[in-house]
C-alpha positions in Angstrom: -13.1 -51.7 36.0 -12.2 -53.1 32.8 -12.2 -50.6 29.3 -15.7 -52.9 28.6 -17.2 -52.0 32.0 -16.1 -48.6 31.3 -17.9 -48.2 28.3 -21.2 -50.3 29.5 -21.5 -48.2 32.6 -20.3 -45.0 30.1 -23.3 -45.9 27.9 -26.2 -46.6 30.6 -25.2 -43.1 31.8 -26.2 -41.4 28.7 -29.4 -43.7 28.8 -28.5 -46.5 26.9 -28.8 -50.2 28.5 -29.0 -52.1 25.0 -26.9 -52.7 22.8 -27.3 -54.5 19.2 -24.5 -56.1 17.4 -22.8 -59.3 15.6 -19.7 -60.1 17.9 -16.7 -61.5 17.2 -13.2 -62.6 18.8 -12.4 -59.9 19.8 -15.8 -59.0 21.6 -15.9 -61.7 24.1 -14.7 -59.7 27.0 -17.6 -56.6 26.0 -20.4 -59.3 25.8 -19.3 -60.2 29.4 -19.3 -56.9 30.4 -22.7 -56.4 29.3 -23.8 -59.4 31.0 -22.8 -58.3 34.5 -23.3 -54.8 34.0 -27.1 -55.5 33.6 -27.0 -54.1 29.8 -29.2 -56.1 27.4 -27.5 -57.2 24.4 -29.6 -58.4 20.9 -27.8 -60.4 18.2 -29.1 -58.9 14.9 -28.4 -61.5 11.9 -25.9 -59.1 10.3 -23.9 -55.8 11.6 -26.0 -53.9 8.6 -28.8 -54.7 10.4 -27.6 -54.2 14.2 -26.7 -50.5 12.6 -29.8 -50.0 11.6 -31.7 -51.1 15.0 -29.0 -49.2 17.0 -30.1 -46.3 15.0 -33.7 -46.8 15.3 -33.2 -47.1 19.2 -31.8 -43.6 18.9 -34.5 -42.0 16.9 -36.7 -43.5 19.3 -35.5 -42.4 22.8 -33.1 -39.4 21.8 -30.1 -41.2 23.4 -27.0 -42.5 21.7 -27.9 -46.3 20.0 -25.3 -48.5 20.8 -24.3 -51.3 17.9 -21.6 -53.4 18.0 -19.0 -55.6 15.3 -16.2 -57.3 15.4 -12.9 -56.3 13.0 -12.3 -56.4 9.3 -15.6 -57.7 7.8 -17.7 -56.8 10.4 -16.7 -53.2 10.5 -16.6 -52.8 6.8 -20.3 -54.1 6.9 -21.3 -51.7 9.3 -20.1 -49.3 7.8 -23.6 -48.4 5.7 -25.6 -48.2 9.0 -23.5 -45.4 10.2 -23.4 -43.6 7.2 -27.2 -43.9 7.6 -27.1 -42.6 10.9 -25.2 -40.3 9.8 -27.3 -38.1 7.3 -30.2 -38.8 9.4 -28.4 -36.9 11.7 -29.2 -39.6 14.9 -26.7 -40.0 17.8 -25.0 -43.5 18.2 -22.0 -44.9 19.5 -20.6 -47.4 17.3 -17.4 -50.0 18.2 -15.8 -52.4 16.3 -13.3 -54.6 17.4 -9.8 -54.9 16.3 -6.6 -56.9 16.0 -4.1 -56.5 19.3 -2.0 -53.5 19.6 1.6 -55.4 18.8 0.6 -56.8 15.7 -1.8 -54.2 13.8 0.6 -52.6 12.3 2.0 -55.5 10.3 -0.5 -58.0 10.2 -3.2 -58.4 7.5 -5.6 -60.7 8.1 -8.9 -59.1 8.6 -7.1 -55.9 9.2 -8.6 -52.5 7.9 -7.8 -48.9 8.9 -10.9 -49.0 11.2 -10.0 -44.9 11.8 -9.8 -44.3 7.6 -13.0 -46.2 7.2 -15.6 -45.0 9.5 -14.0 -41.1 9.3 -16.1 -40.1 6.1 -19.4 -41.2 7.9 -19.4 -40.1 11.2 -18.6 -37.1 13.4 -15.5 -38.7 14.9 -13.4 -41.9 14.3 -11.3 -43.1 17.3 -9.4 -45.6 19.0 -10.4 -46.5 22.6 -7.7 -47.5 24.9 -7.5 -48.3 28.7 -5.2 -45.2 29.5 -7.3 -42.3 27.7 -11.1 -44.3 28.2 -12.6 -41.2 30.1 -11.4 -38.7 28.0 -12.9 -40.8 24.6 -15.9 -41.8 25.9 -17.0 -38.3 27.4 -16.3 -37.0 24.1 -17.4 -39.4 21.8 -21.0 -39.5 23.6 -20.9 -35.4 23.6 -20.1 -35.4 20.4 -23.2 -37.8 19.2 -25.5 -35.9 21.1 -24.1 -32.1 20.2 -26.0 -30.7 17.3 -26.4 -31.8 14.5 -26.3 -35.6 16.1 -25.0 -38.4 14.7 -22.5 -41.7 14.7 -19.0 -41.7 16.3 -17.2 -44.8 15.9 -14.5 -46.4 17.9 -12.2 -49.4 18.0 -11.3 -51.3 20.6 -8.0 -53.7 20.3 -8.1 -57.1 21.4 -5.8 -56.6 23.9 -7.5 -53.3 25.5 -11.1 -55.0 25.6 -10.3 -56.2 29.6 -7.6 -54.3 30.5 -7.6 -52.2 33.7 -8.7 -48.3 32.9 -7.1 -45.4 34.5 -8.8 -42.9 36.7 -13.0 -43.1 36.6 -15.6 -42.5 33.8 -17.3 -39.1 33.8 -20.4 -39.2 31.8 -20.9 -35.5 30.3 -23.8 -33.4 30.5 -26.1 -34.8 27.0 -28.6 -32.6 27.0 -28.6 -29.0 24.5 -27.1 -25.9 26.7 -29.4 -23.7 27.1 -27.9 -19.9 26.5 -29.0 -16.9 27.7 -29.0 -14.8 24.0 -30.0 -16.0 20.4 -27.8 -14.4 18.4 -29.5 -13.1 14.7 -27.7 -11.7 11.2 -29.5 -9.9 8.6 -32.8 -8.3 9.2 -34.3 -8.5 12.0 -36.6 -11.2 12.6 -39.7 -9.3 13.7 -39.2 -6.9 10.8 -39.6 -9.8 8.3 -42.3 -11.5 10.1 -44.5 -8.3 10.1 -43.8 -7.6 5.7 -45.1 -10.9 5.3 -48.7 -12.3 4.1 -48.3 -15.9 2.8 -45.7 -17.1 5.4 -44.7 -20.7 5.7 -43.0 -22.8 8.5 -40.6 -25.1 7.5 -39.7 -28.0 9.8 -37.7 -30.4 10.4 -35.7 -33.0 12.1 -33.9 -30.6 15.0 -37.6 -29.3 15.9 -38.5 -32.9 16.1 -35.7 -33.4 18.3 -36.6 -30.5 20.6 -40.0 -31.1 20.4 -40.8 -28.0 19.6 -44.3 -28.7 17.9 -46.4 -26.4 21.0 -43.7 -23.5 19.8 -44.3 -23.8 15.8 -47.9 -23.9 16.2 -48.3 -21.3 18.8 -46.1 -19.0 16.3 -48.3 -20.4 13.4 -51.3 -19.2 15.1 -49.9 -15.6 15.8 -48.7 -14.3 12.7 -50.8 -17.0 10.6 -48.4 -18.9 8.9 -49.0 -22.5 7.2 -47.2 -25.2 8.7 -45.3 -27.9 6.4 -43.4 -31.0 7.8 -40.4 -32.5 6.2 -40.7 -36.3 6.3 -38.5 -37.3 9.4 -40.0 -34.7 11.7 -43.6 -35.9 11.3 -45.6 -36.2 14.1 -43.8 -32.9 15.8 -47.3 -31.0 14.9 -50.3 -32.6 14.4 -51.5 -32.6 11.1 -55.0 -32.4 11.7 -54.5 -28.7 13.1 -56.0 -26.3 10.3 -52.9 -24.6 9.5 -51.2 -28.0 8.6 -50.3 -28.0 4.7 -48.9 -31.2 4.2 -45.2 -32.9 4.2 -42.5 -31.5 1.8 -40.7 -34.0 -0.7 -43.4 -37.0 -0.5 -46.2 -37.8 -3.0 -47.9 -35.1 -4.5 -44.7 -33.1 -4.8 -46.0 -30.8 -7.7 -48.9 -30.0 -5.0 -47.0 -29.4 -2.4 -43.7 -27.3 -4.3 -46.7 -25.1 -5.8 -47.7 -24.2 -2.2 -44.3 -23.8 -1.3 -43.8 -21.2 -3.9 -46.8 -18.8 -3.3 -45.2 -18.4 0.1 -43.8 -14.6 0.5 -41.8 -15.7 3.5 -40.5 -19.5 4.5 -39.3 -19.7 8.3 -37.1 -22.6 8.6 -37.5 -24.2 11.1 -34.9 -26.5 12.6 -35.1 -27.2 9.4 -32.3 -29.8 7.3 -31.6 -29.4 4.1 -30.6 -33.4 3.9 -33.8 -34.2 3.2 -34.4 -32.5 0.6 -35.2 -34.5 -2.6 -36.1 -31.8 -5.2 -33.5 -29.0 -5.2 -34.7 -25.9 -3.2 -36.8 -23.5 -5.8 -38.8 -21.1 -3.4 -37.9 -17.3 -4.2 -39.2 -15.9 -1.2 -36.9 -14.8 1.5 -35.7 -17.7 3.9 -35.4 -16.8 7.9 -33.1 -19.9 9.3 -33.7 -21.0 12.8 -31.7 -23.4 14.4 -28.6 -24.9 16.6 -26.7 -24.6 13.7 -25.6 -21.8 11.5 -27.3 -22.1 7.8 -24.1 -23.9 6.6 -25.6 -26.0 3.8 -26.5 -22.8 1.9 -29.1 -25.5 -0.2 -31.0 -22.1 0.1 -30.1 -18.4 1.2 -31.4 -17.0 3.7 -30.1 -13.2 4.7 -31.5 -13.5 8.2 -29.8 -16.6 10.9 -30.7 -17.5 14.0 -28.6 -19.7 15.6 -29.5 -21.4 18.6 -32.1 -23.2 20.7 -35.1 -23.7 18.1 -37.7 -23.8 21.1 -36.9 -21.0 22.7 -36.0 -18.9 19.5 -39.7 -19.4 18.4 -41.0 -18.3 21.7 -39.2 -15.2 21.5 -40.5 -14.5 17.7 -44.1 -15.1 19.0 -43.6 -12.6 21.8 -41.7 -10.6 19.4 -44.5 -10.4 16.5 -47.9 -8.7 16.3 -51.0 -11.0 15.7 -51.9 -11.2 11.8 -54.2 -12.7 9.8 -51.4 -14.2 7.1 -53.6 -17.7 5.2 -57.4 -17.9 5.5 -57.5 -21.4 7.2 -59.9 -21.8 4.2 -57.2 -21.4 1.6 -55.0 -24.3 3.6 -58.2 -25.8 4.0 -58.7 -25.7 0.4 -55.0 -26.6 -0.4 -55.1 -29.6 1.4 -58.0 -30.5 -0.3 -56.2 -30.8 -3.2 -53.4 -32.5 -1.5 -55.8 -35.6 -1.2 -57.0 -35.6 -4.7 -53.9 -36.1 -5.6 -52.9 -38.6 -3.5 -55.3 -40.6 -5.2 -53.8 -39.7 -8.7 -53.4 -42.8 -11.1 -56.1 -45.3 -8.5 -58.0 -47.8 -10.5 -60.9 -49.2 -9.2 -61.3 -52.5 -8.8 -57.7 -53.6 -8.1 -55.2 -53.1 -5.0 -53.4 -49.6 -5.0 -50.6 -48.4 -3.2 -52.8 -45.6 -1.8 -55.1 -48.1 -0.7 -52.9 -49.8 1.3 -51.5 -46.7 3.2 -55.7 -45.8 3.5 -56.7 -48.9 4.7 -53.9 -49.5 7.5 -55.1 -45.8 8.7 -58.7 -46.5 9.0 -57.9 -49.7 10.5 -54.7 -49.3 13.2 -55.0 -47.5 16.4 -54.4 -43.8 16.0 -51.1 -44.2 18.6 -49.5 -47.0 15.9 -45.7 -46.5 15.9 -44.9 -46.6 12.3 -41.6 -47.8 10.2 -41.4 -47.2 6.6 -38.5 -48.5 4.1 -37.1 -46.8 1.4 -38.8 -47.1 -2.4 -41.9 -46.1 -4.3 -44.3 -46.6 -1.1 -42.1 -44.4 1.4 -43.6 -41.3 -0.8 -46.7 -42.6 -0.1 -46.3 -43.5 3.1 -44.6 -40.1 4.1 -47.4 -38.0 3.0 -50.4 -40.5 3.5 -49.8 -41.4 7.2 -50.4 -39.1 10.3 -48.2 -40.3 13.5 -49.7 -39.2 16.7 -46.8 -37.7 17.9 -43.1 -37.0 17.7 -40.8 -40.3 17.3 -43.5 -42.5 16.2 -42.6 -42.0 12.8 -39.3 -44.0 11.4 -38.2 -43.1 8.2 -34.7 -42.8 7.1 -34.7 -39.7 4.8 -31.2 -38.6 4.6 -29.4 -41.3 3.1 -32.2 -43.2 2.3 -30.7 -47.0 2.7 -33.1 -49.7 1.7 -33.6 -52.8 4.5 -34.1 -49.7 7.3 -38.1 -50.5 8.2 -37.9 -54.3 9.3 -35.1 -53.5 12.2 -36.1 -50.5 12.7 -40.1 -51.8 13.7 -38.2 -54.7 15.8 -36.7 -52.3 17.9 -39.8 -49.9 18.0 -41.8 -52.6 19.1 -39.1 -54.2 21.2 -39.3 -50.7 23.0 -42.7 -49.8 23.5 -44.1 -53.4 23.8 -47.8 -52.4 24.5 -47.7 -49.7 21.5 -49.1 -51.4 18.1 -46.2 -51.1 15.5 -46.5 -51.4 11.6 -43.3 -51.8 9.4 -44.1 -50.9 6.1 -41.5 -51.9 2.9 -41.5 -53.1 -0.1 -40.4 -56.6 -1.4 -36.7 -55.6 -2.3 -36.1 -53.8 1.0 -38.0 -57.0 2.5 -35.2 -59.2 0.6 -32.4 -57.3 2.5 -32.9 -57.9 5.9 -35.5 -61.1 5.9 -33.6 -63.0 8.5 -34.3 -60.6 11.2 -38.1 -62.1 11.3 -36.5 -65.0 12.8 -35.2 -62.3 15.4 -38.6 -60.4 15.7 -40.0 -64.2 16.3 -37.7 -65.1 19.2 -38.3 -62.4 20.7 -41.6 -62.3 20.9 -42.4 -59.0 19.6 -46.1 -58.8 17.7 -45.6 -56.3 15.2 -46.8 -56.2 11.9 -44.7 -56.4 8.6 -46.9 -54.8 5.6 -45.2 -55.6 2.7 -46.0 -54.0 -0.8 -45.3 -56.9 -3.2 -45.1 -55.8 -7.2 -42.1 -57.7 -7.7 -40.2 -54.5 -9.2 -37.5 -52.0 -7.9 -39.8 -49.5 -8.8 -38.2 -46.4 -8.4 -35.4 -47.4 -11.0 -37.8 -48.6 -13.7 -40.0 -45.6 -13.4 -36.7 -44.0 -14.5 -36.6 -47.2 -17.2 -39.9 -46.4 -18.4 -39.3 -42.9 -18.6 -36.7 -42.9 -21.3 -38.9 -46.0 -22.5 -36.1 -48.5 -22.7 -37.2 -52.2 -21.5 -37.0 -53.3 -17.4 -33.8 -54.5 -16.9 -32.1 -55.7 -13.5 -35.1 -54.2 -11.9 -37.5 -57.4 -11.4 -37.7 -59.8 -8.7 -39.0 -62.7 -8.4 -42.3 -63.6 -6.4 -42.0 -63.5 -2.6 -43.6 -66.5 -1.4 -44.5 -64.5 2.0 -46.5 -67.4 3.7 -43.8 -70.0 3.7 -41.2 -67.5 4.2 -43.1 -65.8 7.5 -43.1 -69.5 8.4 -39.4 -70.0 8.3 -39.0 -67.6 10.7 -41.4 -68.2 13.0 -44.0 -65.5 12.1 -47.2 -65.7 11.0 -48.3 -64.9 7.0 -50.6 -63.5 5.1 -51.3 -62.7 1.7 -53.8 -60.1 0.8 -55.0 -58.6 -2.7 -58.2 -56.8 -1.8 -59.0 -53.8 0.5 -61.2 -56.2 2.8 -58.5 -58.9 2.8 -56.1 -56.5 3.8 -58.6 -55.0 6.0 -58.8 -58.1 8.2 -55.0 -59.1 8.1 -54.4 -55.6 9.8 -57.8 -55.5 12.4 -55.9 -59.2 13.5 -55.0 -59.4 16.9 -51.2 -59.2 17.3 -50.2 -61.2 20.4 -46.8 -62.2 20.7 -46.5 -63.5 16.9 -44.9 -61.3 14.2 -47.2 -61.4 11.2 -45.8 -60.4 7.8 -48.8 -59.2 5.2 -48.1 -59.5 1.8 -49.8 -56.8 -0.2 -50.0 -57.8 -4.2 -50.7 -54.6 -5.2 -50.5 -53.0 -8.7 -47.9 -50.3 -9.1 -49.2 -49.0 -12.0 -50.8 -46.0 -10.0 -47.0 -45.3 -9.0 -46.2 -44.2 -12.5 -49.0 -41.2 -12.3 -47.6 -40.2 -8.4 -44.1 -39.9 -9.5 
């Protein structure tokens, strides 16, 4: 066994039999390793991109995503992926070729400290060699997993990538530890639970990743808290239960900070502070739950308890005496007003963002796998849409990179083939990553790509037009999306009504990507935000 066996094998062991990437010299031997190993590997157009599908696989499954690049340019343009993988806190194994052992420490060409690069972005930066392979890879791939998940990186020399390994590969145990005893600081849990009348569940991505949405309601229900989401955990509750209150940080933030406030008692919830957009301005006292210990300190919170988030919310529930907490018509009434305001700045007679988002919901199936990109719409998009479940939602929240939605709907719909998939993005974000239709068109994969077309970087000149100085560097120029779909392979559409829209969406998908251009006015944006 070879150090690329060892690490194929070492990855279909934690769950992981494909593999993105953009190879290069160095890589030969891996590629061939994936080849008779049985692990699927997909050439993205770009390691940026690769990242980014590696880390959707991750969000999707709950295993490592695997992305591979080749040395000096290909490393330093992966490097944004992992940094994106890394505040949205998703496991993934990253390796990146490198110049042979006897001449890296001299030569220059296309050399980079590989181990000074990736460091700042990920949880460990490594070299992977033949005589310590086990020893790496069992910690590297316990080390993505381990809470809070995220990237490791290593590098693999051009002269290790078939050499012989020494001893076997033993895949460690991925899955959370349980432990026999949450451990709590402070007051005691129950104590604050009972003093409280407006309490509010907070949660977030490590609930979402324990799927601990049966736990937070059936606490909900007890001492009659209001539930609120942050963005990449949506899905974990449904939000058509009635203590639902809405999703922190999106549109309508006013709306939604105002509830947040009122609250006499916020129970975070697996909770990360990463997402967080606004800074943290609730005054009510914070109980932390989670795998972690409340390190961030965005907010205080006098009470900690640190360990699994399922389990500790099953023991509060037991713990607690049933209370009334919100009248369901108060959250009732709240959310009310959370749909008014959705709708804030709409004109009638002319396409909307809000539209859009409206429109795809009454039209897709309710089990649609959604992908959103980063700008003026992901707001929108992050309060409007209501996934049917935990990891159908991709959003990339945490460092927020633009160019995430397109790779990240290939792989969701490369993964659940029978699912319907929507990528949502905007123009610019669409500019980033357009090749990777051509990808979506080979292989096959009938998603649809609903692009909001204003021909603006929108969320900068907001800012532009709010210290009223002229748009500058912020426009782009038309997307011809029919012609362009074309050039890939895909099918395109432009739509500037509802019922245009409408029927682009209710189209059958088959095995044809279909990009929909969506010439909306973002005039409506300036009243959201």
């Amino acid at each position: 066994m070879n150090l690329s066996e060892a690490t194929v094998r070492a990855l279909q062991a934690a769950g992981t039999k494909t593999i993105f990437g953009y190879p290069g010299d160095p890589s030969v031997g891996f590629l061939e390793a994936c080849r008779t190993e049985g692990t699927e590997f997909i050439l993205a157009r770009r390691e940026g991109t690769a990242g980014f599908m590696a880390e959707a696989w991750g969000m999707l499954t709950g295993r490592p995503g695997a992305v591979l690049s080749t040395l000096g340019p290909g490393s330093t343009n992966l490097v944004n992926a992992v940094a994106n993988a890394h505040l949205d806190r998703v496991p993934m194994l990253s390796i990146s070729g490198q110049i042979d052992t006897q001449r890296v420490a001299t030569f220059t060409h296309q050399v980079v400290d590989q181990r000074a690069l990736f460091a700042p972005v990920s949880k460990w930066a490594a070299d992977l060699t033949p005589n310590a392979a086990d020893p790496v890879l069992r910690r590297a791939l316990r080390l993505a997993m381990a809470p809070r998940p995220g990237p490791v990186h290593l590098t693999m020399h051009a002269d290790h990538v078939t050499a012989e390994v020494e001893g076997d590969i033993i895949p460690p145990p991925l899955k959370a530890m349980t432990i026999a005893q949450l451990v709590h600081a402070g007051t005691p849990p129950a104590a604050m639970i009972a003093k409280a009348r407006r309490p509010i569940i907070l949660f977030g991505i490590s609930a979402m990743q324990e799927a601990a949405g049966a736990e937070i309601t059936a606490l909900a229900d007890r001492i009659g808290a209001a539930i609120v989401a942050a963005p990449m955990a949506k899905g974990t509750v449904d939000e058509n239960h009635p203590r639902f209150a809405g999703t922190l940080d999106m549109a309508c933030q006013a709306v939604m900070w105002e509830f947040m406030q009122s609250a006499d008692l916020v129970i975070c919830a697996g909770f990360d502070p990463v997402e967080l957009i606004k800074p943290w301005s609730v005054k009510a006292p914070v109980l932390h739950i989670d795998q972690v210990p409340n390190i961030d300190q965005v907010y205080a919170a006098e009470t900690e308890i640190v360990g699994p988030i399922d389990a500790a919310l099953m023991m509060l529930t037991d713990a607690t005496k049933e209370a009334a907490g919100w009248a369901e018509a108060d959250i009732a009434t709240h959310r009310a007003r959370l749909a008014a305001a959705f709708d804030d700045g709409r004109v009638t007679g002319i396409l909307n963002p809000s539209d859009v988002i409206r429109v795809a919901r009454d039209v897709l199936p309710s089990n649609t796998i959604v992908s959103v990109d980063v700008g003026s719409h992901k707001l929108l998009v992050g309060q409007g849409w209501q996934p049917s479940g935990p990891r159908r939602f991709l959003m990339t929240n945490g460092l927020s990179s633009m160019g995430f939605s397109l790779p990240a709907g290939i792989v969701a719909k490369h993964v659940h083939r029978d699912t319907p998939v929507v990528a949502f993005t905007g123009d610019g974000g669409l500019a980033m990553v357009q090749s990777e239709l051509r990808l979506a068109a080979t292989l096959k994969l009938g998603l649809k790509v609903l692009v909001f077309v204003d021909n603006s970087l929108n969320r900068i000149e907001l800012k532009q037009m709010a210290k009223q100085v002229p748009s500058t560097g912020t426009i782009i120029e038309e997307t011809a999306i029919e012609p362009l779909a074309a050039s890939m392979g895909c099918n395109g559409v432009m739509a500037e009504t509802e019922t245009a829209l409408a029927d682009a969406l209710a189209a059958a998908p088959g095995e044809t990507p279909l990009v929909i251009g969506a010439r909306i006015d973002p005039a409506q944006y300036a009243a959201q935000f």
